[in-house]
LOKEGU-245382 format. One record per residue (C-alpha): residue number from 1; x, y, z; residue in three letters. Coordinates in Angstrom, 1 decimal, padded with zeros to 4 digits, always signed. Layout:
BEGIN
- NUM | X | Y | Z | Ala
...
% end
This chain:
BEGIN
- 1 | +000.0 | +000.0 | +000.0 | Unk
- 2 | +002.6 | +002.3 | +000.8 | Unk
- 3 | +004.3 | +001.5 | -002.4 | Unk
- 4 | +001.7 | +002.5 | -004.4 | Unk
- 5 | +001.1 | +005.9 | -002.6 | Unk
- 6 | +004.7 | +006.6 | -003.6 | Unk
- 7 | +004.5 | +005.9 | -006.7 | Unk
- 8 | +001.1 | +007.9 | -007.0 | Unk
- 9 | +003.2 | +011.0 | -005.8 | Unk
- 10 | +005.6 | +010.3 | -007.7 | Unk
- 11 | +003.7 | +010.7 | -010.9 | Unk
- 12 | +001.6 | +013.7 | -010.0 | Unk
- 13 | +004.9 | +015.5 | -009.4 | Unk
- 14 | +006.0 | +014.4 | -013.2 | Unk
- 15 | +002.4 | +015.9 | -014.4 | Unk
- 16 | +002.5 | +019.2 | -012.5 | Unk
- 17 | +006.3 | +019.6 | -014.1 | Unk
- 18 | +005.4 | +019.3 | -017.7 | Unk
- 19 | +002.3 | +021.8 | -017.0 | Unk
- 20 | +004.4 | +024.5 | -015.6 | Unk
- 21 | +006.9 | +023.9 | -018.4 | Unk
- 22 | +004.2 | +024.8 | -021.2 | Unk
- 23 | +003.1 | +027.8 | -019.4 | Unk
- 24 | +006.8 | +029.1 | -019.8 | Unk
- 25 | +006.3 | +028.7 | -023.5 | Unk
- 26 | +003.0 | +030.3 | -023.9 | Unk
- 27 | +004.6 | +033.4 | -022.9 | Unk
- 28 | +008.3 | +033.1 | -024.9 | Unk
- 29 | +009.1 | +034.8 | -028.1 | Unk
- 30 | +008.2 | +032.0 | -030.5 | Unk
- 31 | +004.5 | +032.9 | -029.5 | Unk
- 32 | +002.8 | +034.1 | -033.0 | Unk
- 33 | +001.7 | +037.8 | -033.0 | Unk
- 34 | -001.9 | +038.2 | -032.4 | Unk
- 35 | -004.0 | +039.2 | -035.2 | Unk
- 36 | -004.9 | +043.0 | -035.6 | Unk
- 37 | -007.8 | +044.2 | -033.5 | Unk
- 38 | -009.1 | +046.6 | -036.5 | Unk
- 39 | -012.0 | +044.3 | -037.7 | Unk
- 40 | -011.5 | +043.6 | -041.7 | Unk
- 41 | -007.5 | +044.1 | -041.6 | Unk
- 42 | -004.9 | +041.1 | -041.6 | Unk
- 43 | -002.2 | +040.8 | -039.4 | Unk
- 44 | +001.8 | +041.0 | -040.1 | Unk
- 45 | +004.2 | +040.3 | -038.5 | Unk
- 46 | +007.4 | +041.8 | -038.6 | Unk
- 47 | +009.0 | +039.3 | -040.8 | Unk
- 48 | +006.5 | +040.7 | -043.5 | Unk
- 49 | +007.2 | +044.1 | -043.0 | Unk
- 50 | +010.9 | +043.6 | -043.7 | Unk
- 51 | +009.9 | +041.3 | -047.1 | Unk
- 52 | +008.4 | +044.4 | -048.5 | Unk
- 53 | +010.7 | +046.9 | -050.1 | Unk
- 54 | +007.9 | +049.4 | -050.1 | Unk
- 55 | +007.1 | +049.1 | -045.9 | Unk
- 56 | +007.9 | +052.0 | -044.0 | Unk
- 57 | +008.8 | +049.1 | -041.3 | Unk
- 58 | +011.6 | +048.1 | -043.5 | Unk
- 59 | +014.6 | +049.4 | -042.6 | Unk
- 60 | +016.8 | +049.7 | -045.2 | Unk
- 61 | +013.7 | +052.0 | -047.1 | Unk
- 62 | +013.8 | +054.2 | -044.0 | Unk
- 63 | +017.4 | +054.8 | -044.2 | Unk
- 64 | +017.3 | +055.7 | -047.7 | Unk
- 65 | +014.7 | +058.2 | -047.2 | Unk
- 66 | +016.5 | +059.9 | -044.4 | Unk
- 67 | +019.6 | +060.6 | -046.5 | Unk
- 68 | +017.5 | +062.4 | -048.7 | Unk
- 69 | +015.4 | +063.8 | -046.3 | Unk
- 70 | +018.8 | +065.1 | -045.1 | Unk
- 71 | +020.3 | +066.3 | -048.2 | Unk
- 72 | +022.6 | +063.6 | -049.3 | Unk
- 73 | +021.1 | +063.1 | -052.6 | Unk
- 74 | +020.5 | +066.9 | -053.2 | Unk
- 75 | +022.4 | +068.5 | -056.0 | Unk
- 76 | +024.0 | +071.5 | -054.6 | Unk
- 77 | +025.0 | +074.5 | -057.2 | Unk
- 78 | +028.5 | +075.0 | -058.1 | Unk
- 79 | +029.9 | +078.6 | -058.6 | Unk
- 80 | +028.5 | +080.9 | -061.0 | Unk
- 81 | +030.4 | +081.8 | -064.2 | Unk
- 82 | +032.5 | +084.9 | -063.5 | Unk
- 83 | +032.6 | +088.0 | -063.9 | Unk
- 84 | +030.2 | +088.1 | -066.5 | Unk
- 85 | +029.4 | +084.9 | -068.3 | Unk
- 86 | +031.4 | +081.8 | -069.3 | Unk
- 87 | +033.2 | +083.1 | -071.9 | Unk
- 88 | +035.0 | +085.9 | -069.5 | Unk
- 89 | +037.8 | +084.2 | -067.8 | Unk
- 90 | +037.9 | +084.9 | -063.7 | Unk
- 91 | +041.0 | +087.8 | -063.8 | Unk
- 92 | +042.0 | +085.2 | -060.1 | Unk
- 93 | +043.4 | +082.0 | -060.5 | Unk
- 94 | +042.0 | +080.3 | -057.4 | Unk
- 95 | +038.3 | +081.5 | -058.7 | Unk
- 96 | +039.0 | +080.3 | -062.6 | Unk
- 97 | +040.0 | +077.0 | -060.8 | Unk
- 98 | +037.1 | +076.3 | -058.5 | Unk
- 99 | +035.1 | +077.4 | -061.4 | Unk
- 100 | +035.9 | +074.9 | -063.8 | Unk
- 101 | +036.8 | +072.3 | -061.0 | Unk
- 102 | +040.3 | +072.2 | -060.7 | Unk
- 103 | +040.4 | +070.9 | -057.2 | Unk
- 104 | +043.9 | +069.6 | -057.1 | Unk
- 105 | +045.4 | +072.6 | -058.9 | Unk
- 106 | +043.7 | +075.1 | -055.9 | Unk
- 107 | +044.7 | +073.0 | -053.3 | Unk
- 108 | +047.8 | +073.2 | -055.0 | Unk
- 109 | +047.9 | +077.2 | -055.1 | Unk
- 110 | +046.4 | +077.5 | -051.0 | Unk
- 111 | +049.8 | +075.0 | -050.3 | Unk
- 112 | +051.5 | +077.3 | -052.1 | Unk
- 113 | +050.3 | +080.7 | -049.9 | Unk
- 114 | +048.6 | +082.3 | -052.7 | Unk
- 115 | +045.4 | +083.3 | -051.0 | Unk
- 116 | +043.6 | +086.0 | -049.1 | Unk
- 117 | +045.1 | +086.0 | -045.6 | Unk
- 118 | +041.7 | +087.5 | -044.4 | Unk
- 119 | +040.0 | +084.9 | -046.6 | Unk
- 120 | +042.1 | +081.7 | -046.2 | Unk
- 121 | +040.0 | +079.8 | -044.1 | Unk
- 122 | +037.0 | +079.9 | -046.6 | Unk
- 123 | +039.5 | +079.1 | -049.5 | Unk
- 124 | +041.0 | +076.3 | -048.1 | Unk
- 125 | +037.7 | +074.7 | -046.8 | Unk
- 126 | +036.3 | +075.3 | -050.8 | Unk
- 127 | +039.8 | +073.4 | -051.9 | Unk
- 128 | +038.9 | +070.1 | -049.6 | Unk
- 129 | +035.1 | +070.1 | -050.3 | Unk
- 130 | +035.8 | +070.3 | -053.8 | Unk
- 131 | +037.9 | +067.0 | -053.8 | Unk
- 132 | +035.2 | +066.2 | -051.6 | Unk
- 133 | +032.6 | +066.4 | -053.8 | Unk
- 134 | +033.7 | +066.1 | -057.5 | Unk
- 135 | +037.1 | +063.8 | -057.2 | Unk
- 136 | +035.5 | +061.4 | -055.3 | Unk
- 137 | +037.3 | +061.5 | -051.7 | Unk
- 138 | +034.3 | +061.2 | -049.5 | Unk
- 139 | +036.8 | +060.8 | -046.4 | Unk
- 140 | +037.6 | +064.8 | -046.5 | Unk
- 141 | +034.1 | +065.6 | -046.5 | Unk
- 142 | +033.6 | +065.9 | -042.5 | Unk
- 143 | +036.8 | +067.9 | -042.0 | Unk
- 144 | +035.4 | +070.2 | -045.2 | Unk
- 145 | +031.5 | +070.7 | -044.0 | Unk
- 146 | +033.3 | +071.7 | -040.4 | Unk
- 147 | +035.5 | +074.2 | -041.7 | Unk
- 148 | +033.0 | +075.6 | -044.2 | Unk
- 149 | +030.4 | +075.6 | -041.5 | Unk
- 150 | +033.0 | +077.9 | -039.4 | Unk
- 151 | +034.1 | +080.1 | -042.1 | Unk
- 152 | +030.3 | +080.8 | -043.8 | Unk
- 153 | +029.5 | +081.4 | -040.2 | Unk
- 154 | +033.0 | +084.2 | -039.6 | Unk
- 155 | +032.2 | +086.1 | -042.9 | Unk
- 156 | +028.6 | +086.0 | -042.7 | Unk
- 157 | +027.3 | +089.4 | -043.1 | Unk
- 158 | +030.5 | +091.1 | -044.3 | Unk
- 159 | +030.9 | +093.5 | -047.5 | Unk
- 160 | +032.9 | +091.2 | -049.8 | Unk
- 161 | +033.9 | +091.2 | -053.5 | Unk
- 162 | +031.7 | +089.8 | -055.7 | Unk
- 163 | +034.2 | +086.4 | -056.6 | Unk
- 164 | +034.7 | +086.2 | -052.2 | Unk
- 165 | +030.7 | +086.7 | -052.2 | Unk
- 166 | +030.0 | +083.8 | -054.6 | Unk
- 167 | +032.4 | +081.6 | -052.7 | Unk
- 168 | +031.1 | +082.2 | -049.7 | Unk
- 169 | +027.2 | +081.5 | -051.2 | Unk
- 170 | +028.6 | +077.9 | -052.2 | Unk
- 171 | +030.3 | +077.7 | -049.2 | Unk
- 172 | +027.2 | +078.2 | -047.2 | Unk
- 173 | +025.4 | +075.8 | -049.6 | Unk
- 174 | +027.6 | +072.7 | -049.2 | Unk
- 175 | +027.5 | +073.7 | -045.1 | Unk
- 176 | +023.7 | +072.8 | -044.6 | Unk
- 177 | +024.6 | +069.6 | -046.9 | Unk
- 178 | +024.1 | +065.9 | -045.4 | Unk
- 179 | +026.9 | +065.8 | -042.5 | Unk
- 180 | +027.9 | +062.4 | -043.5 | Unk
- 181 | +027.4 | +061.8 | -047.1 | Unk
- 182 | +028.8 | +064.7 | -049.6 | Unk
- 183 | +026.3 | +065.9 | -052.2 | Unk
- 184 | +026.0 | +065.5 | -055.9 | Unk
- 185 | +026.9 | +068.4 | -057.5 | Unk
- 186 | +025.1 | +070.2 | -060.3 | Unk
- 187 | +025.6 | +073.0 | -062.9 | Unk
- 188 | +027.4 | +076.6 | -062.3 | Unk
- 189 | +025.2 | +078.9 | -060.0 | Unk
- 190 | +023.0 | +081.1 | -061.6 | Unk
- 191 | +023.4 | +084.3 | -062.9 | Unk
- 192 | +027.2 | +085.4 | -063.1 | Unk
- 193 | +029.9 | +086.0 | -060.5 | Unk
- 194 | +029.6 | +089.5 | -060.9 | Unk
- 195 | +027.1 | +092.6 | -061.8 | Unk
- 196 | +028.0 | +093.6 | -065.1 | Unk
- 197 | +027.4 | +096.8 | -067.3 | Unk
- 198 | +027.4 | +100.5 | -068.2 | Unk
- 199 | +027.5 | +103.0 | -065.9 | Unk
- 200 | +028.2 | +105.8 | -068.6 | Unk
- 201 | +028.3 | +106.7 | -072.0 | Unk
- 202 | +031.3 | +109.5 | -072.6 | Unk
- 203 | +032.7 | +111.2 | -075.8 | Unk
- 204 | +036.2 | +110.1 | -076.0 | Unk
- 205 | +037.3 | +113.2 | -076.6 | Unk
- 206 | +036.1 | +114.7 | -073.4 | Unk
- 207 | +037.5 | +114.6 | -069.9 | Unk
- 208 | +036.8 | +111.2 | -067.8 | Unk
- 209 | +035.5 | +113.2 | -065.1 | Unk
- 210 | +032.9 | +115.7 | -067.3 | Unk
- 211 | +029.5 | +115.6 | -067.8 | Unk
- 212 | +029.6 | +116.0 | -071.8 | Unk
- 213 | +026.9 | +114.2 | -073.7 | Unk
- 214 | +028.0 | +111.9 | -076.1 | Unk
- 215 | +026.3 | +113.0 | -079.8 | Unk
- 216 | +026.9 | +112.9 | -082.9 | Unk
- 217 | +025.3 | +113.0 | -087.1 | Unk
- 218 | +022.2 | +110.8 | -088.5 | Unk
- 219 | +024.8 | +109.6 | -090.6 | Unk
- 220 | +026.3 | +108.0 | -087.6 | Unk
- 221 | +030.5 | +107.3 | -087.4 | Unk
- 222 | +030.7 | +108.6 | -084.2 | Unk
- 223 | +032.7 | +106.9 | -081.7 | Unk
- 224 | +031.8 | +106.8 | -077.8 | Unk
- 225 | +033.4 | +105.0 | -074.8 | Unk
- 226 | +031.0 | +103.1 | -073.1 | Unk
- 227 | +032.2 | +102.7 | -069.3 | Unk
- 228 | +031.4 | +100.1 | -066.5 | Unk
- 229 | +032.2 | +096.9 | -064.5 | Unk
- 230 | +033.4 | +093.7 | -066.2 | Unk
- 231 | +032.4 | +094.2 | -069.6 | Unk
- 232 | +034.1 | +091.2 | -070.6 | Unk
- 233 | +033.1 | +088.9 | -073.6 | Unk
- 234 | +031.0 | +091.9 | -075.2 | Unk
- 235 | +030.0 | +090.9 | -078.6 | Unk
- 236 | +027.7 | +093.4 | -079.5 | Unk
- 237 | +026.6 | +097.1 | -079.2 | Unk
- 238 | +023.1 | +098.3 | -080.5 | Unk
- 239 | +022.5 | +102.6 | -080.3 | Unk
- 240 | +018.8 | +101.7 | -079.6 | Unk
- 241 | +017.3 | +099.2 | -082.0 | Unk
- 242 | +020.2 | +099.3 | -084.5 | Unk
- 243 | +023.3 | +097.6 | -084.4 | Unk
- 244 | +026.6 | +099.6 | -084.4 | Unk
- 245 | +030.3 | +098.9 | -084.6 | Unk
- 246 | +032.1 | +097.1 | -081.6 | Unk
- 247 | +035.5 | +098.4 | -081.4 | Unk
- 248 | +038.6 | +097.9 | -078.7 | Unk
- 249 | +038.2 | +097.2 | -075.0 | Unk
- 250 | +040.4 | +096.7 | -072.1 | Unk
- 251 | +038.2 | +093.8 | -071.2 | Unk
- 252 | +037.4 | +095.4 | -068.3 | Unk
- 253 | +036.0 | +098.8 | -067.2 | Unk
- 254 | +035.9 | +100.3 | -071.1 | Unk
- 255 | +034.1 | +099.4 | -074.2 | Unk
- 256 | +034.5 | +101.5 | -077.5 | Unk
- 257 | +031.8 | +101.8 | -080.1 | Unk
- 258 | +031.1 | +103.5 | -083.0 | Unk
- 259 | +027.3 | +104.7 | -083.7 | Unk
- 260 | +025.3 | +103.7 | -086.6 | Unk
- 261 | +023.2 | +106.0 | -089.2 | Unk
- 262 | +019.5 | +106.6 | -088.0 | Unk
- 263 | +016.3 | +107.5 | -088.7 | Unk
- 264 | +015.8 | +110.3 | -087.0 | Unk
- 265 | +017.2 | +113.0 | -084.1 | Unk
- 266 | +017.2 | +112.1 | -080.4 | Unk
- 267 | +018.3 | +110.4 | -077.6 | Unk
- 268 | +018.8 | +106.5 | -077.6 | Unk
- 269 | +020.1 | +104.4 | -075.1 | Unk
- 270 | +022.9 | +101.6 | -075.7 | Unk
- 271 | +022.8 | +098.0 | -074.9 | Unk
- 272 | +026.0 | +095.7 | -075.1 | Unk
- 273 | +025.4 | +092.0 | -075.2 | Unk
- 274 | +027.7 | +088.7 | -073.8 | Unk
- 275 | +027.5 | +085.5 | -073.3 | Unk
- 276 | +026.1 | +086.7 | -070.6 | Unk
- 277 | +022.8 | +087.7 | -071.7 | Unk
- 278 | +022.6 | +091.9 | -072.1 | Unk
- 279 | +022.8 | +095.3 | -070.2 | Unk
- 280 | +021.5 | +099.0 | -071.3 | Unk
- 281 | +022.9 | +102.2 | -069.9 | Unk
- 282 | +020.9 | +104.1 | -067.4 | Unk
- 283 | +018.0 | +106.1 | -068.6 | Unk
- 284 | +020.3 | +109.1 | -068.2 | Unk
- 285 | +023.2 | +107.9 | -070.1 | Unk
- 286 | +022.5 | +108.1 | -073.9 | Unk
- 287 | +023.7 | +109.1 | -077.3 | Unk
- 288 | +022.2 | +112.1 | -079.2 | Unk
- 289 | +021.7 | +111.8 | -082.8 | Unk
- 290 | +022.4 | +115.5 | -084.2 | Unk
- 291 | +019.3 | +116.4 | -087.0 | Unk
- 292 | +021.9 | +118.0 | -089.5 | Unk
- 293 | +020.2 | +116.1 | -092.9 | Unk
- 294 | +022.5 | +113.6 | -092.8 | Unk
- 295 | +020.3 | +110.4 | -091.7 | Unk
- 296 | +020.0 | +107.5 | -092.8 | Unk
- 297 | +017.9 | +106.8 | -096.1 | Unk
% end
């Protein structure tokens, strides 16, 4: 009798063990999700989410949005085309390089201490972004946001030149760029390095600092000296809507022209044209055509 209580015990002890052992499972990770309380919808499981390139669950997708969220597939502007267009070379070096994307030969040039002292922070941080960015050498990129971050930040709201402005306008540009991942970059900026145009229209014979008008026949031959800033590349000069001659220029601040016959007497203003697109003289700087009968027929 005893005997068979033990082995009674014995038994109920084995049953009780493999009861509390499945209740430890019920509540383990291998337990299957439980199905969506919204009535109608199916359930998923993480497993499915991951499957499905498309899921905002999956990670990888997530990632790939973020970086562009965060700028690293945004195509940032290069420099514009300076002064006045692309066929007017930069009259600096270190500009005419980062222009055309010599990144080598500026870093080159900064080694070499030809730079702005004022200016050689920003300079230097342009040289390593630009290998960042267009030769390929990612691993510069952090040192090159940081610099140009501190740089855009020291010459922020300064009166600079207009090539030191449109360096600092990239500058900024690749600063608020992805932090880890350089961005693509894209054409020249727009518009051109620098304003460009007439400021006056003089009689070459006067005195640079005199008010004299420039005038001259119907018949036109009259030559006037068309001053300004960065009147490079000019191709052509039209005395309102007629075409005249383009003659010498310093490439610079000075234009020479010589007026076509019109129609008739009065003031016209002049318009030069570039590559750059074109500019007209102020409404108060004009040629005169003279009404002496000699106009055109």
């Amino acid at each position: 009798m005893r005997l068979l209580k033990g082995l009674l015990r014995v038994a109920g002890g084995i049953v009780l063990l493999a009861a509390l052992t499945g209740c430890g499972n019920a509540g383990g990770a291998e337990t299957p999700p439980p199905s969506s309380s919204v009535p109608g919808e199916e359930s998923s499981s993480p497993a499915d989410a991951s499957e499905d390139p498309e899921s905002p669950e999956n990670p990888e997708a997530t990632a790939s949005g973020g970086e562009e969220e965060n700028g690293g597939d945004r195509e940032i502007a290069w420099v514009p085309f300076g002064p006045s267009g692309p066929d007017s070379p930069p009259p600096y070096g270190w500009y005419a390089q980062l222009e055309s994307g010599d990144c080598e030969g500026l870093a080159t040039r900064l080694e070499q201490g030809e730079r702005t002292l004022a200016l050689g922070p920003l300079y230097v941080a342009l040289a390593k972004a630009c290998q960042a960015t267009r030769n390929g050498q990612a691993d510069l990129w952090p040192e090159a946001r940081e610099e140009l971050r501190s740089a855009a930040d020291d010459l922020g709201g300064n009166e600079l030149g207009c090539f030191d402005q449109a360096a600092l306008e990239l500058a900024e540009r690749l600063a608020e760029a992805d932090q880890d991942q350089p961005p693509s970059i894209g054409s020249a900026g727009e518009g051109t390095a620098c304003e460009w145009g007439i400021s006056r229209v003089d009689d070459p014979n006067a005195d640079e600092e005199s008010d004299s008008e420039a005038q001259g026949p119907l018949g036109g031959g009259t030559e006037v000296i068309l001053r300004g800033e960065n009147l490079y590349g000019v191709t052509e000069v039209w005395f309102g809507d007629v075409q005249g001659e383009l003659g010498d220029s310093d490439g610079n601040l000075r234009v020479r022209a010589t007026s076509p016959a019109a129609d008739e007497a009065g003031a016209v203003r002049i318009t030069v044209r570039s590559p750059a697109g074109e500019q007209t003289s102020p409404e108060d700087q004009t040629f005169t055509y003279l009404d002496d009968g000699s106009g055109a027929p």
